[in-house]
N, C-alpha and C positions, 0 to 999 in steps of 0.2 A: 644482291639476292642473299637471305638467308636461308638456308637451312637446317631444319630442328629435327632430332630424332627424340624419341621417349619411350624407355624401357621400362615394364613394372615387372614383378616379380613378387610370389611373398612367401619368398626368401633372404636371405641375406647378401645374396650375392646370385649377378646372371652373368655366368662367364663362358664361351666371348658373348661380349658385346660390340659387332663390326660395324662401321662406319666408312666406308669406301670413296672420295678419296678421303685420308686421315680428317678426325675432327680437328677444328681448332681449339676447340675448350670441352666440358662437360660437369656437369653440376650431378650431387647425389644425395636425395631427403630419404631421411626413415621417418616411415610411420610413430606417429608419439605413440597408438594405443595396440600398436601389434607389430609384427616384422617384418611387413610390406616395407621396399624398397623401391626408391623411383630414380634413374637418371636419365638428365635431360642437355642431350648433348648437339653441340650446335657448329655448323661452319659458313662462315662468310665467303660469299664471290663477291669481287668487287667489278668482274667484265660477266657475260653472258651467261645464261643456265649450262649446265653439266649434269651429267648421269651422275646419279648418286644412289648410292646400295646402303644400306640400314638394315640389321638383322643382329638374331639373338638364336640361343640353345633353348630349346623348351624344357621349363622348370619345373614341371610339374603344371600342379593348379594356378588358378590366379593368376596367368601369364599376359600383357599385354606389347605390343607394339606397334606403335604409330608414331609417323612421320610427313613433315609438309613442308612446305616452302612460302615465302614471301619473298613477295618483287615489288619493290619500288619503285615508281616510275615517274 
C-alpha cells in the first residue's frame, strides 16, 4: 500500500507539515509563474493498511490538502 499526502500553499513555506506514522520520502515543486508551493509526500506498507494522519497549519489563502492511498492487490 502507498500512501500520498499533498500539501499546497501559496506561500513559500507550510510549516508543520505532519505525516503520522513518519513519511518515507517527500518531493517539493514551486510554481514557475508565482509562489505557490506544492509537497508531495509518500509512505510505503509493505504488510496491511494503517491509520495514517496527514495535516498542515493554515497559511492563509490558497491553502490545500489532500490525501489517499493505493492497494495493490
Amino acid at each position: 500500500m502507498i500512501v500520498l499526502g499533498c500539501y499546497v500553499a501559496a506561500i513559500n513555506a507550510v510549516n508543520p507539515r505532519t505525516f503520522n506514522p513518519a513519511k518515507d520520502g517527500e518531493i517539493q515543486a514551486t510554481a514557475v509563474d508565482g509562489p505557490e508551493d506544492l509537497w508531495l509526500a509518500y509512505k510505503i506498507y509493505n504488510s496491511s493498511p494503517a491509520d495514517v494522519s496527514i495535516d498542515m497549519d493554515d497559511e492563509g489563502l490558497f491553502n490545500a490538502l489532500v490525501s489517499c492511498y493505493i492497494q495493490c492487490t
